[in-house]
N, CA, C and O atoms as a CHARMM CRD file, in Angstrom:
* protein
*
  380
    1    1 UNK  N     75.74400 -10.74900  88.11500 PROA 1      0.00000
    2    1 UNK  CA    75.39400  -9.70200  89.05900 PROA 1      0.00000
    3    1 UNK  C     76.67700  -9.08200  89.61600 PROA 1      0.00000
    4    1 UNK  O     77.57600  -9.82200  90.01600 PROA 1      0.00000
    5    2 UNK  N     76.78700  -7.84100  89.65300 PROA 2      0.00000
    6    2 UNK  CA    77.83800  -6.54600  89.95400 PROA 2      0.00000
    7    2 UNK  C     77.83200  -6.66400  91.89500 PROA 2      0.00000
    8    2 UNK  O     76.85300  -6.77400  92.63300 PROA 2      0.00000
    9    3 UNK  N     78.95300  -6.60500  92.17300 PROA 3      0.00000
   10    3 UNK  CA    79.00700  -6.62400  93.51500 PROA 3      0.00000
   11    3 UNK  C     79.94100  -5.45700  94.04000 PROA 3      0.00000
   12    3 UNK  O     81.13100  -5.32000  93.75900 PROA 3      0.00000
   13    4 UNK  N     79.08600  -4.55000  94.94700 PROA 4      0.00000
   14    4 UNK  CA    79.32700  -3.12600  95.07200 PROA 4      0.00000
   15    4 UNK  C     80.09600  -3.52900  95.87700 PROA 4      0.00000
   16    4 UNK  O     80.00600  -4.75200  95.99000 PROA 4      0.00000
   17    5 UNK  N     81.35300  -2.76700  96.95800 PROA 5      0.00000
   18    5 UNK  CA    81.72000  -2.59000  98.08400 PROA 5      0.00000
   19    5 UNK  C     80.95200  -1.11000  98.78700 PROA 5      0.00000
   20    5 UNK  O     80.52800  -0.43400  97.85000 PROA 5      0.00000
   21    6 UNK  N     80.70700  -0.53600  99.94700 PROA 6      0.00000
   22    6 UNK  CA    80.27200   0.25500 100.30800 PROA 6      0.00000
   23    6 UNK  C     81.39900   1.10800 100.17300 PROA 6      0.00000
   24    6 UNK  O     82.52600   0.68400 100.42700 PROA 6      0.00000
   25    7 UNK  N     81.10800   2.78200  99.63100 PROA 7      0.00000
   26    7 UNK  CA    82.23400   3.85500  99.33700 PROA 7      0.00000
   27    7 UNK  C     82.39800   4.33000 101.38700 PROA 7      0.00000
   28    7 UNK  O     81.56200   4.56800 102.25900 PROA 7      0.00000
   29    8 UNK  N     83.63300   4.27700 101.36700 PROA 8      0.00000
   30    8 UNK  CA    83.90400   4.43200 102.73000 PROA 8      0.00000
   31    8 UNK  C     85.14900   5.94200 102.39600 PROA 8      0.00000
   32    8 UNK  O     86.14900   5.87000 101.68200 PROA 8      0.00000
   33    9 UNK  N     84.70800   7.07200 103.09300 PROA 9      0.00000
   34    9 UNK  CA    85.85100   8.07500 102.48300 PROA 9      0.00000
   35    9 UNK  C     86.65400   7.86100 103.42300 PROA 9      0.00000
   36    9 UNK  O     87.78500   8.16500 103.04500 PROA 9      0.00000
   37   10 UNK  N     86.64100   7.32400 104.92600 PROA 10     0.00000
   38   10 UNK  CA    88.39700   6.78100 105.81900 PROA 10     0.00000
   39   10 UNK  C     89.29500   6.16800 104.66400 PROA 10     0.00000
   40   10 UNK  O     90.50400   6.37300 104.55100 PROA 10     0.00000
   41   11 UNK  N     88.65200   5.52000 103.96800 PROA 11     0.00000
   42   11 UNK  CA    89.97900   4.49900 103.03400 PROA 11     0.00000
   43   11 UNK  C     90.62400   5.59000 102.26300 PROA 11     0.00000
   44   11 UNK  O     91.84100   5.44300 102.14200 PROA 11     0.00000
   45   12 UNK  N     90.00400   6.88200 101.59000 PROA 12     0.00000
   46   12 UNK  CA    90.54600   8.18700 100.89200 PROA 12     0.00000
   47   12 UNK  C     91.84000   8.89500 101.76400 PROA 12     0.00000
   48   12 UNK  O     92.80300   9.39500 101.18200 PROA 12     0.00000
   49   13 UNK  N     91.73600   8.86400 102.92100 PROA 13     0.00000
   50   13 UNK  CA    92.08700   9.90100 103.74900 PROA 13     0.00000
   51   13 UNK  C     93.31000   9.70500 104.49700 PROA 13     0.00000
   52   13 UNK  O     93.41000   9.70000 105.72400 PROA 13     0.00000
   53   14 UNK  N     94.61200   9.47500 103.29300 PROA 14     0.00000
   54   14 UNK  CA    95.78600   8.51200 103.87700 PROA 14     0.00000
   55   14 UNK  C     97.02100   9.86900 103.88600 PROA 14     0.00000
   56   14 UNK  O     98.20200   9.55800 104.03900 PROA 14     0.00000
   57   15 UNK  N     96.64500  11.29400 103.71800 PROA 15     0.00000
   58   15 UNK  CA    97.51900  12.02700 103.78900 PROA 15     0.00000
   59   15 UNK  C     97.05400  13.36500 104.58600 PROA 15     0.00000
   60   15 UNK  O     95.89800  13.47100 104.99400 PROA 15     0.00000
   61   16 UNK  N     97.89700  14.24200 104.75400 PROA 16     0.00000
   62   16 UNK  CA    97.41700  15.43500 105.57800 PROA 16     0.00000
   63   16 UNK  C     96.46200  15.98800 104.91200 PROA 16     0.00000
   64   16 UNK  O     95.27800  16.03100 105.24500 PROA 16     0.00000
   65   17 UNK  N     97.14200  16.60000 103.57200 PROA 17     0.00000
   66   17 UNK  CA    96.61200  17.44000 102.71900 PROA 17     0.00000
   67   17 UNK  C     95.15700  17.13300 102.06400 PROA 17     0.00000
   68   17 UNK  O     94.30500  17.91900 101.65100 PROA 17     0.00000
   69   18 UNK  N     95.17300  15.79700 102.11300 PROA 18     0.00000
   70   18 UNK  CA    93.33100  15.12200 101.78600 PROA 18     0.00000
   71   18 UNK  C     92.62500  15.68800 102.81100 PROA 18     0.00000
   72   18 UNK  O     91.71300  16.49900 102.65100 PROA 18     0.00000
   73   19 UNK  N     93.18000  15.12200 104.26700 PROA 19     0.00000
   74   19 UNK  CA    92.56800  15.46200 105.49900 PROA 19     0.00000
   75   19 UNK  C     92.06900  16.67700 105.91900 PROA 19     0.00000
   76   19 UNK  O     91.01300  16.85700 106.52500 PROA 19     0.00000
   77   20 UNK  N     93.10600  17.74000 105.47100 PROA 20     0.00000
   78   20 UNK  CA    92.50000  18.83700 105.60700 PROA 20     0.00000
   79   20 UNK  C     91.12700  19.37300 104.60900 PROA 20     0.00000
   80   20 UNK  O     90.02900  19.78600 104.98200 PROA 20     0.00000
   81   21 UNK  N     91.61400  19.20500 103.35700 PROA 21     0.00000
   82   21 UNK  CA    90.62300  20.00900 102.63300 PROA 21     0.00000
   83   21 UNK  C     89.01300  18.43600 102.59900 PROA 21     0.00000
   84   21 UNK  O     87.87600  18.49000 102.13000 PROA 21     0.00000
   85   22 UNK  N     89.57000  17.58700 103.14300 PROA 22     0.00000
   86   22 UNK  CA    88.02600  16.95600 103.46500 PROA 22     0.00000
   87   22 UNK  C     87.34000  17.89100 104.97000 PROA 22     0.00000
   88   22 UNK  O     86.20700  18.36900 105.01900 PROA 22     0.00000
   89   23 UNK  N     88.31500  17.95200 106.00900 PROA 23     0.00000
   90   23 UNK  CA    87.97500  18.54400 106.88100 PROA 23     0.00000
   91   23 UNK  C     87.16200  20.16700 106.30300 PROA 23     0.00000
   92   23 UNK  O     86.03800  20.52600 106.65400 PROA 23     0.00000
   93   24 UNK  N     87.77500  20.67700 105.68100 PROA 24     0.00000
   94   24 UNK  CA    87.33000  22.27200 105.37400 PROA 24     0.00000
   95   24 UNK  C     85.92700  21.88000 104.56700 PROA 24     0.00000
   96   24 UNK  O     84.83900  22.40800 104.79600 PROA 24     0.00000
   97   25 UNK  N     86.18900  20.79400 103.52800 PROA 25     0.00000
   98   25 UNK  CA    84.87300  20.73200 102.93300 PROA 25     0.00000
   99   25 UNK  C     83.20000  20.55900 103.73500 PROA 25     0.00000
  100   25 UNK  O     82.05500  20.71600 103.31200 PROA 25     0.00000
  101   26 UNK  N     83.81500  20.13500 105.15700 PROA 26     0.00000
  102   26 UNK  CA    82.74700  19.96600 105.82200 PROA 26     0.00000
  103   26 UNK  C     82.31500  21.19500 106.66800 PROA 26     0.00000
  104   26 UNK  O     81.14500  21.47900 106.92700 PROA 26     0.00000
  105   27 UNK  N     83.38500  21.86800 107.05300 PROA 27     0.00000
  106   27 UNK  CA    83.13700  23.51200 107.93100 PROA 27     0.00000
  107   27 UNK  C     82.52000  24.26300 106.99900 PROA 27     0.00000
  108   27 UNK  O     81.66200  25.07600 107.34200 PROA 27     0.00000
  109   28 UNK  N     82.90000  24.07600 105.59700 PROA 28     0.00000
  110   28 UNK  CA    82.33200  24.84200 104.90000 PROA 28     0.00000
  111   28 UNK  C     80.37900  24.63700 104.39600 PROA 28     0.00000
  112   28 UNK  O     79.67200  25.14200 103.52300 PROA 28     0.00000
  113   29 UNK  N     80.15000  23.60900 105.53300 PROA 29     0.00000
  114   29 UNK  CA    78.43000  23.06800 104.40200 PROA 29     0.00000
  115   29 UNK  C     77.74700  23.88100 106.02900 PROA 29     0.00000
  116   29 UNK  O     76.61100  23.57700 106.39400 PROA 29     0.00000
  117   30 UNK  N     78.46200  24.72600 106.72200 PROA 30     0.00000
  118   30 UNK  CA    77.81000  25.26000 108.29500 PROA 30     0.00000
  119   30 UNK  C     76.69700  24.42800 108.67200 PROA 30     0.00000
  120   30 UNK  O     75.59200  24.88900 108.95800 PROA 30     0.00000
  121   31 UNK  N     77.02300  23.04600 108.67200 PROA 31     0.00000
  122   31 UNK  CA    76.08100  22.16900 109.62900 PROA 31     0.00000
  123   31 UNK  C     77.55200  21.05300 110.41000 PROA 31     0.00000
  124   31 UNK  O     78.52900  20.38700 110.06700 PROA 31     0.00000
  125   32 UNK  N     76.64700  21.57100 111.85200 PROA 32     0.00000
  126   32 UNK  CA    77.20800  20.66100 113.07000 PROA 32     0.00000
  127   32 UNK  C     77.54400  19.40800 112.63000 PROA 32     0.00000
  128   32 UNK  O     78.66300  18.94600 112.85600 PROA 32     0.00000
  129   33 UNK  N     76.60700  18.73900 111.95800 PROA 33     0.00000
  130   33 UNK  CA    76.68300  17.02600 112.15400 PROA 33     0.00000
  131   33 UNK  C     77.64300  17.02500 111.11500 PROA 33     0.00000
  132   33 UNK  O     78.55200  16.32100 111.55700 PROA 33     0.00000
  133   34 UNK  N     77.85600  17.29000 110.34600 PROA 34     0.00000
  134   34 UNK  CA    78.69400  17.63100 108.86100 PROA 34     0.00000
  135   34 UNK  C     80.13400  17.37700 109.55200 PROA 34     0.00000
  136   34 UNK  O     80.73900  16.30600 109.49700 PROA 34     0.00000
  137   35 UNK  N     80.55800  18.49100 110.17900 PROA 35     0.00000
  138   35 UNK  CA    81.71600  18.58700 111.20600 PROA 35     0.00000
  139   35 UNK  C     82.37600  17.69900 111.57500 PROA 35     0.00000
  140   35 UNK  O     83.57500  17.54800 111.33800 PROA 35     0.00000
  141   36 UNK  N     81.31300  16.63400 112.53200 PROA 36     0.00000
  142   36 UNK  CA    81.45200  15.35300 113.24200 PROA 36     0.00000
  143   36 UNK  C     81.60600  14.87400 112.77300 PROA 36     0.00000
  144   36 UNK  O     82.65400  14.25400 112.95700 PROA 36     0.00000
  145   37 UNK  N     80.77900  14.54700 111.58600 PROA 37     0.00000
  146   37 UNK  CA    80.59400  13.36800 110.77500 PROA 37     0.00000
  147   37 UNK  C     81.74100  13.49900 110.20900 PROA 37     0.00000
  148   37 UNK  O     82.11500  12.33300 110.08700 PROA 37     0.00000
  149   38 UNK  N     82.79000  14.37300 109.65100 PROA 38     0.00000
  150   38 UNK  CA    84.35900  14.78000 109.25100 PROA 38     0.00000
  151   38 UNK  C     84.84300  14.42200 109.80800 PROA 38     0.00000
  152   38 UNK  O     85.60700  13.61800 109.27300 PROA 38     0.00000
  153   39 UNK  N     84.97900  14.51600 111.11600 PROA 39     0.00000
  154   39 UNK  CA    85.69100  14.02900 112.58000 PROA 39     0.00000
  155   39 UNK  C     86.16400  12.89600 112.76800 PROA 39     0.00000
  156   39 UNK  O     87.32100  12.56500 113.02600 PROA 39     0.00000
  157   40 UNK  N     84.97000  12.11200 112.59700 PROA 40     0.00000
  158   40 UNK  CA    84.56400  10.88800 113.16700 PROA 40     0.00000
  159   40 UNK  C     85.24100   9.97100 111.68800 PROA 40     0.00000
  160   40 UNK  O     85.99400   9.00400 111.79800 PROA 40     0.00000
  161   41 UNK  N     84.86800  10.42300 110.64900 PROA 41     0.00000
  162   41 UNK  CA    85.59500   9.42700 109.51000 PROA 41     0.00000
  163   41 UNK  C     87.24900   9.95800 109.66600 PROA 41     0.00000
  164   41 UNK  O     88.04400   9.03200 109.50300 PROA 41     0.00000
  165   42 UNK  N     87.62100  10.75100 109.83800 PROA 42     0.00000
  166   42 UNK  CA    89.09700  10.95100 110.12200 PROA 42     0.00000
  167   42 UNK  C     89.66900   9.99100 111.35800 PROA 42     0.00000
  168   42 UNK  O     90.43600   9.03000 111.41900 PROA 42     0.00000
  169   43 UNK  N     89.09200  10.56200 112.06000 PROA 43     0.00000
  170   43 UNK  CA    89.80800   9.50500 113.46300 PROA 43     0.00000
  171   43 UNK  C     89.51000   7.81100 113.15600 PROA 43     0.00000
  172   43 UNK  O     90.16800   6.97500 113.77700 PROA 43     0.00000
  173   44 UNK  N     88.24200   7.30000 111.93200 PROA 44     0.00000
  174   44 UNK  CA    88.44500   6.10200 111.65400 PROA 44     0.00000
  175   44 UNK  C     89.69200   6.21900 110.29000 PROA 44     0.00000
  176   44 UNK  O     89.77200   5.03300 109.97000 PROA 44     0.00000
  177   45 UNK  N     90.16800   6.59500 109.83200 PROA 45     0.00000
  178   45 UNK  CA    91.06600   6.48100 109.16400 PROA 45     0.00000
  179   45 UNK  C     92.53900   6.32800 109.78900 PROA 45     0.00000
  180   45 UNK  O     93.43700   5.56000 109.44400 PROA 45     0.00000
  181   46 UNK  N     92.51400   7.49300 111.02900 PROA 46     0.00000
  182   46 UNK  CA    93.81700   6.90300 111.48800 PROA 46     0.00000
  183   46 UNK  C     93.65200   6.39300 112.85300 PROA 46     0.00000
  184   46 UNK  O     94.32100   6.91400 113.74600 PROA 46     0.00000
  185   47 UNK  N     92.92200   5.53200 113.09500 PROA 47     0.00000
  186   47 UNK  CA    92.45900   4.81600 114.12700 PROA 47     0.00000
  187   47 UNK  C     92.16300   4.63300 115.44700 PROA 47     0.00000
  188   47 UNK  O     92.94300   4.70600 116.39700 PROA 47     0.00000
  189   48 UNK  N     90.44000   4.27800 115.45900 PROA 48     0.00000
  190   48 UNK  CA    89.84800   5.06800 116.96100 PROA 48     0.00000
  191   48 UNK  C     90.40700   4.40000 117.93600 PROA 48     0.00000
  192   48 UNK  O     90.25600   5.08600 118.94700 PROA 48     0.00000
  193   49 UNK  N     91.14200   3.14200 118.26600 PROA 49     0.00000
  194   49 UNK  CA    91.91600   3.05500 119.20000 PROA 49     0.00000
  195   49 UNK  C     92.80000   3.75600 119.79100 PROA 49     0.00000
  196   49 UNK  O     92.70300   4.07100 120.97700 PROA 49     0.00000
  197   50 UNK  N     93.84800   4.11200 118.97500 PROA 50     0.00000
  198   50 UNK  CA    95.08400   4.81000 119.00300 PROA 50     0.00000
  199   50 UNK  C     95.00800   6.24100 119.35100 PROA 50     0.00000
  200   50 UNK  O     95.90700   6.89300 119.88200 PROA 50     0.00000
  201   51 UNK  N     93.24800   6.87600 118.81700 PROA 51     0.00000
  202   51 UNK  CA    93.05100   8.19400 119.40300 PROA 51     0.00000
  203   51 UNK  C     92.33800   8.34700 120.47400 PROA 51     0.00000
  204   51 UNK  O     92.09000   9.48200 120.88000 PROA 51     0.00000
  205   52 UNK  N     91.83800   7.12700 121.18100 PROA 52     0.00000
  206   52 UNK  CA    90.97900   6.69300 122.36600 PROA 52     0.00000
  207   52 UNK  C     92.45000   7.19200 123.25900 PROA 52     0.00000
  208   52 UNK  O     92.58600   8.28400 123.81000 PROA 52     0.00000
  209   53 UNK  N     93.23900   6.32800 123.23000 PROA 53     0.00000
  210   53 UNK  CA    94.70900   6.38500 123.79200 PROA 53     0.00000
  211   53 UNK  C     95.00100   7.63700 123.82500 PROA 53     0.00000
  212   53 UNK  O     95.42000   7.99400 124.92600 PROA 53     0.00000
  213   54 UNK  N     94.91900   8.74700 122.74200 PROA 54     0.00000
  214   54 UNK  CA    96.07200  10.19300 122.65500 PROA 54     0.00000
  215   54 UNK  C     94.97300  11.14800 123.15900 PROA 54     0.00000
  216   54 UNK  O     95.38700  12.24300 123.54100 PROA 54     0.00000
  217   55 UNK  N     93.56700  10.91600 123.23100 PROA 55     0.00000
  218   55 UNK  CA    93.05700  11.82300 124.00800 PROA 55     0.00000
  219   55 UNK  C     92.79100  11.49200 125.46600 PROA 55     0.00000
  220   55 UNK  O     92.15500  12.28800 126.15600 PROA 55     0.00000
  221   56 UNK  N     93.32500  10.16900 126.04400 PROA 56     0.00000
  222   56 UNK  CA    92.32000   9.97500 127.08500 PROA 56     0.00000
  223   56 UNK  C     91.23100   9.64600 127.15600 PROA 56     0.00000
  224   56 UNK  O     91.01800   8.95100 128.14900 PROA 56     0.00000
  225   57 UNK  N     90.46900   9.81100 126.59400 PROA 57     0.00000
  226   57 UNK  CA    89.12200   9.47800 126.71100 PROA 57     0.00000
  227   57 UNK  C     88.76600   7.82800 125.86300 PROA 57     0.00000
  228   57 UNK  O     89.56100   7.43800 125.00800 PROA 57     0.00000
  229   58 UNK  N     87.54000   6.99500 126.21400 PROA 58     0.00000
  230   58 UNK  CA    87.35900   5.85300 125.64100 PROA 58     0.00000
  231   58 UNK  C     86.38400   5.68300 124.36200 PROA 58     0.00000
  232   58 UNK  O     85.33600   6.30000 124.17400 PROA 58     0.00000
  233   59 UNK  N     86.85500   4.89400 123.68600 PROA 59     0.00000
  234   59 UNK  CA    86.11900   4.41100 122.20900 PROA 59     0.00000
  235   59 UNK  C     85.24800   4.87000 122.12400 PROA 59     0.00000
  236   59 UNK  O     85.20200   5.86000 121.39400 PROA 59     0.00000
  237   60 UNK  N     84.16600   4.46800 122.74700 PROA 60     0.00000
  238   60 UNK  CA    83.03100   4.77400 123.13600 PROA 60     0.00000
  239   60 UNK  C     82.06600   6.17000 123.24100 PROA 60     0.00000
  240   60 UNK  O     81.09700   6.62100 122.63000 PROA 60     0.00000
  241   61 UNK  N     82.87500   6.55800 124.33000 PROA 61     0.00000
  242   61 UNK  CA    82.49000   8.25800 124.49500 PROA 61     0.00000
  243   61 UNK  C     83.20100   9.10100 123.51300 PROA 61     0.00000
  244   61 UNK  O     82.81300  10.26900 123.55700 PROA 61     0.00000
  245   62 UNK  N     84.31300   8.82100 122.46100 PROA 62     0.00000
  246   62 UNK  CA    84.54400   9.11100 121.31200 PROA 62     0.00000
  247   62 UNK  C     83.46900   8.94400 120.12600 PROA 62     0.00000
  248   62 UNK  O     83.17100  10.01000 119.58700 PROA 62     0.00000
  249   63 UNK  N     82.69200   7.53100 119.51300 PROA 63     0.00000
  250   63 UNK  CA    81.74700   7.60100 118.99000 PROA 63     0.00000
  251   63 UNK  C     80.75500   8.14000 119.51100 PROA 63     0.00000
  252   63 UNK  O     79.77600   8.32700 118.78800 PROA 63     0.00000
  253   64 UNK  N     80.71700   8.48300 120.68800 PROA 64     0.00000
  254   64 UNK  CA    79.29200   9.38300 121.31400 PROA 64     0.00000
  255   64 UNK  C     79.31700  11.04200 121.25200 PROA 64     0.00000
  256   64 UNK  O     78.26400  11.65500 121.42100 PROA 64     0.00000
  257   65 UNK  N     80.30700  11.59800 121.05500 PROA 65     0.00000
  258   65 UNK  CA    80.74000  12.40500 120.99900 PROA 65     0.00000
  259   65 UNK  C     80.94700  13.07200 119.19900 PROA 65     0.00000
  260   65 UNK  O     80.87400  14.22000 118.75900 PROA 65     0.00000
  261   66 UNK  N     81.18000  11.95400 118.63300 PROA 66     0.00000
  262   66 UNK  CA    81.24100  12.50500 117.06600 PROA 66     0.00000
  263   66 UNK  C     79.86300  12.32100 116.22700 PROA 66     0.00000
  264   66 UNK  O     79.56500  12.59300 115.06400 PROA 66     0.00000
  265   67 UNK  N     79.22000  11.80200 117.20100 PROA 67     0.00000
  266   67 UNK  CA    77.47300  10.99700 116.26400 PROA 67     0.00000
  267   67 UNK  C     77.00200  11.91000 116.19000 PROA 67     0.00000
  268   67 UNK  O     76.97600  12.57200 117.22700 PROA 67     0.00000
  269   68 UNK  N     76.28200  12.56400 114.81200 PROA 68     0.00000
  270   68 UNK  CA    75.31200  13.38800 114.76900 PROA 68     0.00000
  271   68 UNK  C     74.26700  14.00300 115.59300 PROA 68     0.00000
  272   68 UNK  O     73.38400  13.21900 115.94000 PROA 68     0.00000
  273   69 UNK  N     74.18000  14.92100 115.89500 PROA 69     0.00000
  274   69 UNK  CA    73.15500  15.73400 116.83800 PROA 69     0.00000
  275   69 UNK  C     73.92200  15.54300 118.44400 PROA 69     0.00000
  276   69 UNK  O     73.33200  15.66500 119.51700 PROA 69     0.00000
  277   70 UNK  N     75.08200  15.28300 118.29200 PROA 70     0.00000
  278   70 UNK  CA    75.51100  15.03300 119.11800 PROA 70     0.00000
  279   70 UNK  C     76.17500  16.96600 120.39800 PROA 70     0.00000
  280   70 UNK  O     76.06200  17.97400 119.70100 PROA 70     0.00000
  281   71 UNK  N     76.40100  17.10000 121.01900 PROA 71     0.00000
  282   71 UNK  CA    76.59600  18.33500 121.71600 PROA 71     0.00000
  283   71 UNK  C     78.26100  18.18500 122.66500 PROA 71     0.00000
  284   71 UNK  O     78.57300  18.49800 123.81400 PROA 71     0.00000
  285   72 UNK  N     79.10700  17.50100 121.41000 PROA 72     0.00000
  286   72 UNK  CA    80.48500  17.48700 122.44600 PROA 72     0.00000
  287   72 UNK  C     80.89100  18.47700 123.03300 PROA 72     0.00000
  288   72 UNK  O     80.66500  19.38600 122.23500 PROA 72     0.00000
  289   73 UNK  N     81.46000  19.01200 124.13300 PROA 73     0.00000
  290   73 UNK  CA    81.87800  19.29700 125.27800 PROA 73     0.00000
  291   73 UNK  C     83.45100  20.25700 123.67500 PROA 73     0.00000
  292   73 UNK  O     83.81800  19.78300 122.60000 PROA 73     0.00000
  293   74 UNK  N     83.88700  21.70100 124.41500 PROA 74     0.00000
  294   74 UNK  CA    85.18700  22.16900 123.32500 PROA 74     0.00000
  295   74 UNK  C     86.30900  21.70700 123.84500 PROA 74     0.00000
  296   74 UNK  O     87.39000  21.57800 123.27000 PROA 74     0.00000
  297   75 UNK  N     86.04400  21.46200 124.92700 PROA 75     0.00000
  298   75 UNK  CA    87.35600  20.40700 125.59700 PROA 75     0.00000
  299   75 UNK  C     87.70900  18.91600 124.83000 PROA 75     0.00000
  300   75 UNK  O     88.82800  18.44500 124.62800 PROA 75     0.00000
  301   76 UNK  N     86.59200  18.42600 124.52900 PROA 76     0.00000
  302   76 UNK  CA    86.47200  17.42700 124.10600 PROA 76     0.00000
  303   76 UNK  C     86.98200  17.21400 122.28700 PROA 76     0.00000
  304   76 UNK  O     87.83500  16.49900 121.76200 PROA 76     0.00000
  305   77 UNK  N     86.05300  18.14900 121.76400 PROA 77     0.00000
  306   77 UNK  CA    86.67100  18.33500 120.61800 PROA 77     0.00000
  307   77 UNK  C     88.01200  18.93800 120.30200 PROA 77     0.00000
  308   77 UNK  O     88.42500  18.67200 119.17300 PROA 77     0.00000
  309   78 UNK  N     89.14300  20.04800 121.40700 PROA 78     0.00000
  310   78 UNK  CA    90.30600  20.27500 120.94100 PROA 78     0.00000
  311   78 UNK  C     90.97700  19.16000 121.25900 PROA 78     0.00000
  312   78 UNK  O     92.01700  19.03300 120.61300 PROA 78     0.00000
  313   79 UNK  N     90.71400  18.18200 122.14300 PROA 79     0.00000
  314   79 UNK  CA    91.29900  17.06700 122.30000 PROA 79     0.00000
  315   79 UNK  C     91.64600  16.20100 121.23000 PROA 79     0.00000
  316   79 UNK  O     92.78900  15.80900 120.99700 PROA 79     0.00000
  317   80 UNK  N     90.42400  15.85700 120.46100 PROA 80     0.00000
  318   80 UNK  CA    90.54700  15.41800 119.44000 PROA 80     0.00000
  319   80 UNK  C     91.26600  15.97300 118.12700 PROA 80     0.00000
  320   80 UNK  O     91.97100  15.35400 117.33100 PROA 80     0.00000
  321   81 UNK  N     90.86400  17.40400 118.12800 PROA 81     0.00000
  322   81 UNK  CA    91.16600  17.86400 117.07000 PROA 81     0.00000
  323   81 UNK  C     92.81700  17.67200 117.16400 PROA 81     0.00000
  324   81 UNK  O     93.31000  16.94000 116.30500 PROA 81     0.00000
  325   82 UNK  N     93.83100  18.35700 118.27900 PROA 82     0.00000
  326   82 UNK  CA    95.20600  17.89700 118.66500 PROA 82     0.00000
  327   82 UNK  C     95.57200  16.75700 118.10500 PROA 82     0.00000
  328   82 UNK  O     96.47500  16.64900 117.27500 PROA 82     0.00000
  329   83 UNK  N     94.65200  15.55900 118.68500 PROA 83     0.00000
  330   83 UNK  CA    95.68400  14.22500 119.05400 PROA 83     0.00000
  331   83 UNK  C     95.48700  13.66300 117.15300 PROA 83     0.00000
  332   83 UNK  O     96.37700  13.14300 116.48100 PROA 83     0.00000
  333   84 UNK  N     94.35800  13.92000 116.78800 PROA 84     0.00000
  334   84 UNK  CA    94.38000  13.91000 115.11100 PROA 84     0.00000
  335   84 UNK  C     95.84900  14.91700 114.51700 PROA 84     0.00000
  336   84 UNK  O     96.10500  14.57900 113.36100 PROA 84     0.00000
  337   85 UNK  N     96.31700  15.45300 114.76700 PROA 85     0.00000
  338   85 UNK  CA    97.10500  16.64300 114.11100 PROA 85     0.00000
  339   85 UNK  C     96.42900  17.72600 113.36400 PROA 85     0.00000
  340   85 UNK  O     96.98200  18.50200 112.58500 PROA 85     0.00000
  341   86 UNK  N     95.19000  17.69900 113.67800 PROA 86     0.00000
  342   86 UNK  CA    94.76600  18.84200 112.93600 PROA 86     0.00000
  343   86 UNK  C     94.92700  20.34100 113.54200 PROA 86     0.00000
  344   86 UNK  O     94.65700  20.48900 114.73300 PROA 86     0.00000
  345   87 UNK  N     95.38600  21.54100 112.72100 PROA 87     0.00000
  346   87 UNK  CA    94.63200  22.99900 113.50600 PROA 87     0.00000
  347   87 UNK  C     94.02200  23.25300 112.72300 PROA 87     0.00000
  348   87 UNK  O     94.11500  23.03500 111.51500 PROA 87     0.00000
  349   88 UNK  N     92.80300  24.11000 113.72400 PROA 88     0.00000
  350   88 UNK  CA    91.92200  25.06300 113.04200 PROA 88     0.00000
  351   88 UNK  C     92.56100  26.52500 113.08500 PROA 88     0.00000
  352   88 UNK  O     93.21100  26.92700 114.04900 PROA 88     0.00000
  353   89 UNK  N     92.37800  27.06600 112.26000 PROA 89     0.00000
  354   89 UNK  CA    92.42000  28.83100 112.09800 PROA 89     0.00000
  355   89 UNK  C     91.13200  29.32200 111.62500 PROA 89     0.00000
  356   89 UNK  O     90.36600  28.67400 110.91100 PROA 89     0.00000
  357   90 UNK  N     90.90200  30.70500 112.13700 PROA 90     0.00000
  358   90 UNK  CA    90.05900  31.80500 111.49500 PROA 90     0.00000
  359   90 UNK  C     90.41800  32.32600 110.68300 PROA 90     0.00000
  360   90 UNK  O     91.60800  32.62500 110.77700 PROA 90     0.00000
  361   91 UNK  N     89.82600  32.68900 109.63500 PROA 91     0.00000
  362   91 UNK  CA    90.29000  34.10700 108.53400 PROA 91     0.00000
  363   91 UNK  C     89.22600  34.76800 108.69800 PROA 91     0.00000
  364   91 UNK  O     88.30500  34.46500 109.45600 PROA 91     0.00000
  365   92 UNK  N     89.30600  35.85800 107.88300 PROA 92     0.00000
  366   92 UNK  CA    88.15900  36.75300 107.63800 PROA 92     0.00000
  367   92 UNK  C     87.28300  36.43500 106.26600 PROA 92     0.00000
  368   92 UNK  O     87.85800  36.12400 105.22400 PROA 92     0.00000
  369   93 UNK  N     86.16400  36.51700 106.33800 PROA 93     0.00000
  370   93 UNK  CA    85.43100  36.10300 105.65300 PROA 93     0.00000
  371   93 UNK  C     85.28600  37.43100 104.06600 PROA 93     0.00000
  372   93 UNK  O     85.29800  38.65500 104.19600 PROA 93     0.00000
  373   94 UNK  N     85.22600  37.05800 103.41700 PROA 94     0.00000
  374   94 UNK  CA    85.27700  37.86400 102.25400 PROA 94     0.00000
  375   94 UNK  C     83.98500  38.17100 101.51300 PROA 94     0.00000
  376   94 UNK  O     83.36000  37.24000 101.00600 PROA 94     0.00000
  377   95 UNK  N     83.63300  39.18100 101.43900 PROA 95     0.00000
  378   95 UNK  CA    82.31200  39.36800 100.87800 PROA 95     0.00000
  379   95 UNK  C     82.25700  39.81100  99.49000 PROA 95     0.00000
  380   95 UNK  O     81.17000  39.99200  98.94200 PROA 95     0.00000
């Protein structure tokens, strides 16, 4: 008998350039939880302690904040988005 490990994409996500275009892959499916759910496996990749610490805010109200259907606060999310190193930009959309 074959013994799976569960596919975890934090273990993928050991450089910027992954990070980003995993991040874009998720802005790009225009669902909220999608977003988070990007979020939330990034900040477990480079670790929710350490970003509990760089935003201020606790573990906790971090996983409450990235859980699906969830309604974080934009304060909350540039916080995160910062203390991750990520920016967002706009472009124009191309038709």
């Amino acid at each position: 008998m074959h013994k799976f490990t569960p596919f975890d994409a934090a273990d993928y996500l050991d450089d910027d350039e992954t990070i980003a275009a995993y991040l874009n892959a998720a802005l790009e499916e225009n669902d909220p939880d999608a977003f988070l759910c990007a979020l939330k496996t990034i900040a477990r990749a480079r670790g929710m302690t350490q970003l509990a610490k760089d935003t201020g805010l606790g573990r906790e109200s971090l996983y409450k904040a990235l859980a699906p259907g969830a309604k974080p606060r934009y304060d909350t999310l540039l916080k995160v988005v910062r203390a991750l190193g990520i920016s967002l930009h706009a472009r124009a959309q191309t038709h």
